[in-house]
Phi, psi and omega in degrees: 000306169337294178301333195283312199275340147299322174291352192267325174300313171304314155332288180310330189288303170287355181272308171326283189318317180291330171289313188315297185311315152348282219285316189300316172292312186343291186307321170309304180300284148031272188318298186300329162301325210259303196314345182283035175263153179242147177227149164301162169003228193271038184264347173311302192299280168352303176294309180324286185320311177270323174299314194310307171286003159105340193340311191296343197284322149264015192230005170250176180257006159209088190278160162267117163276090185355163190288334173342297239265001194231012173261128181288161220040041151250324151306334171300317201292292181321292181324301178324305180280351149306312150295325181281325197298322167295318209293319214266316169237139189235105203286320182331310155292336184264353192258336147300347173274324172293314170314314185231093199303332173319263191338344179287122180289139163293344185285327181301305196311309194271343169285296196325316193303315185294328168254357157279297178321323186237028178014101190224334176244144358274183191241181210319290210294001180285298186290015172263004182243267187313089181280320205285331228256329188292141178273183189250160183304273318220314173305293188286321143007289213278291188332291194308279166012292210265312181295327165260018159287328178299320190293315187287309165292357152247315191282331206280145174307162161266149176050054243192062176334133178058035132267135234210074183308336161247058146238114184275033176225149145213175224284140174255131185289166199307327196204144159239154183320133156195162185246127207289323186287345178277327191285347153319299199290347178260345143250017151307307203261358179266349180233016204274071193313354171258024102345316188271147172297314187255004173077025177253294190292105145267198197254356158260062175229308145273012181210083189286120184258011146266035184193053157068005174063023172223185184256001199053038168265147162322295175250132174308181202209101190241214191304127161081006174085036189250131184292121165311175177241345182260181129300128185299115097028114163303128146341297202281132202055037189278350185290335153302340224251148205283304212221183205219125165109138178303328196274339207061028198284004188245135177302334207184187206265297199290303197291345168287318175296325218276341196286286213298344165316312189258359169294124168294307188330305202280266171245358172031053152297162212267333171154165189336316201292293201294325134337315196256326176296315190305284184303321147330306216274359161301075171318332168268005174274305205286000206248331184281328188298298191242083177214347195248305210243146173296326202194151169295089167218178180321316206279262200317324161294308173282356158299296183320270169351296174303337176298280183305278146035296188290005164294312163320051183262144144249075190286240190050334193327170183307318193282322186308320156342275170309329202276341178284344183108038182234070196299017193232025174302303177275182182242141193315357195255329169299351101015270157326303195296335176264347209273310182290340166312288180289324184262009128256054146069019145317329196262004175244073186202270196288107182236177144106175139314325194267349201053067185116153170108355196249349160200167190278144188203141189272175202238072203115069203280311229238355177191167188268105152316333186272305170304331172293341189277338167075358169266149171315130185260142187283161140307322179288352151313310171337299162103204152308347153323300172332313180249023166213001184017059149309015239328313150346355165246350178318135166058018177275132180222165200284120194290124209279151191289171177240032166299162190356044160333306174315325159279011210230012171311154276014130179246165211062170168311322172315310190075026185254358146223162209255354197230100178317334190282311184286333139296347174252032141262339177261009157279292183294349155280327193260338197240343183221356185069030187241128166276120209242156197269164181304284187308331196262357143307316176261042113280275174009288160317289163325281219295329183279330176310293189349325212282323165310093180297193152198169205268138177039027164103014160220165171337112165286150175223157164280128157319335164302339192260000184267000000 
């Protein structure tokens, strides 16, 4: 009996082995095929580095896989870590960023960063097939490095105290370039109800800058008393933002003004023409309008609109503070909070200045937000899907900034919750897989206070709080 179960253990060993070996030429083949891609300069080694290590095999969407990924119930697995492995990263995208350094996400930067840190990837049971798949110090280094050269030459503000290239969150600067006179005329026409099909609706009508830059409703309230289907977005730091819009169907600040004039739903104008007219007929508008612009037109209205917009920064805040070097700036629980803030993977999303605003990310990675919600699913549910019919994008959305958060309630797209501590315990159940403890919620919290800036040289405040 003995001899058996040894000789079966001997088996076993060389049947391990002889796979370890498989699969290690496999890859090897792999490798070399995928390597003929050309990257500039020392974005090659990068590429080198993440194919070597197996990255495509969970992070592309139909990697070639060993014959393993096809033995049942052991397929189940691969799939799975295939789909999360997508949901989480897109090796794809980020190696388009390496071909074309314009393309590299800051959001990429900070994931790739978070998992060279806490060496998490790949993770065990992978490298017990894939021997071949783990980095060397040396490897991870070279990696890290590199993420914060990206960082330093693209991302970080200018002129701009307590930025930091090996952070992925930073401070927002005092001011950004502007031409102060369009941003005058532009926020005349950003409050300006003849926009509105009826002379009722501006553009501060859902995004109230004594409130926090929302109306603090589920849904706006646009022409004629008719309901949005999303939650409105805060104003205040959209200047940051990659793109406009939960979907991300607006490019930029001008192209976001351009949508809701002409929304029925919204402000519901008959279209530009009726809009241009209006506003003709104001002579002191129309002679401030064209001192600035050759002609009154749509493209010159959502400039202006955009214009006044990059005004709408809140640095200073407690944290911007801390982050300058003023440590009694948080309070020791705010502290605590950012610190849970980085180590459940919150800062590699909410990146930037903005905390947020920089890639698209889904809404429910680690459990089904929608099937838990029990409500009947939207258009506004789609996410970005809406605007690439992707199925990969079903339920993805522009990741929202966390600047005054404490002020922008209602939260999520939905607008289905009303309470911060409980959006960061289903943010940390749905987005990181974490049950968070009561006390690591009210740390949490303090630190998204922290987040309040200000506006024109004071605190933002809310009409409530006023």
């Amino acid at each position: 009996m003995k001899k058996f179960i040894l000789g079966c253990g001997i088996l076993g060993v060389i049947g391990y082995l002889g796979t370890v070996g498989y699969v290690h030429n496999f890859d090897k083949a792999q490798t070399e095929k995928l390597l003929k891609q050309q990257y500039p300069g020392k974005n090659q080694q990068i590429a080198n580095i993440l194919h070597e290590s197996g990255c495509q095999n969970c992070h592309t969407p139909n990697p070639t896989l060993p014959f393993y990924a096809n033995i049942p119930g052991l397929n189940k697995l691969v799939d799975l870590d295939i789909k999360r492995g997508n949901q989480l990263f897109n090796l794809n995208t980020f190696l388009e960023g390496l071909k074309d350094p314009s393309k590299i996400s800051e959001v990429d930067l900070a994931k790739l960063e978070h998992v060279l840190k806490d060496n998490s990837m790949p993770p065990l049971r992978f490298k017990m097939i894939h021997w071949g798949s783990g980095l060397t110090q040396e490897e991870n280094n070279l990696l890290l490095d590199w993420i914060y050269e990206q960082r330093q030459q693209k991302f970080l503000p200018q002129n701009t105290q307590g930025v930091d290239a090996k952070r992925s969150v930073q401070p927002i600067p005092n001011a950004l370039s502007i031409d102060a006179k369009k941003a005058a005329l532009g926020n005349i026409l950003y409050h300006d109800v003849r926009l509105s099909g009826d002379n009722t609706v501006s553009c501060h009508t859902c995004h109230q800058l004594n409130n926090g830059g929302v109306d603090g409703l589920v849904t706006s309230t646009g022409i004629k008393g008719q309901k949005g289907g999303i939650n409105a977005p805060t104003v205040f730091n959209a200047a940051f933002n990659k793109t406009q819009f939960w979907d991300g169907r607006a490019k930029d600040l001008a192209a976001q003004a351009g949508g809701p004039p002409l929304n029925p739903v919204e402000m519901g104008s008959k279209d530009w023409n009726e809009i241009i007219h209006k506003l003709s007929q104001d002579e002191a508008l129309k002679k401030q309008f064209l001192e600035l612009y050759p002609a009154i037109t749509p493209e010159n209205i959502t400039n202006a609109i955009a214009e006044f917009e990059k005004t709408l920064i809140t640095p200073n805040s407690a944290f911007d503070k801390y982050l300058k070097g003023d440590k009694k700036a948080l309070s020791p629980s705010a502290i605590k909070g950012y610190k849970l803030f980085i180590e459940n993977k919150c800062s590699t999303c909410h990146v930037g200045v903005a905390l947020g605003g920089q890639s698209y990310e889904l809404f429910g990675i680690y459990d089904n937000y929608f099937a838990n919600r029990k409500q009947p699913q939207t258009d506004a549910d789609k996410g970005r899907f809406s605007q690439t019919q992707n199925p990969a994008d079903l339920h993805r959305f522009k990741v929202p900034t966390l600047r005054n958060v404490a002020l922008t309630a209602p939260y999520f797209h939905d607008g289905s919750v009303t309470d911060l501590g409980e959006a960061i315990k289903l943010m940390a159940h749905y987005q990181s897989g974490t049950d968070l403890t009561p006390e690591q919620v009210s740390d949490i919290k303090a630190f998204l206070e922290s987040l309040t800036g200000e506006y024109q040289g004071k605190v933002l405040t809310t009409n409530k709080q006023k």
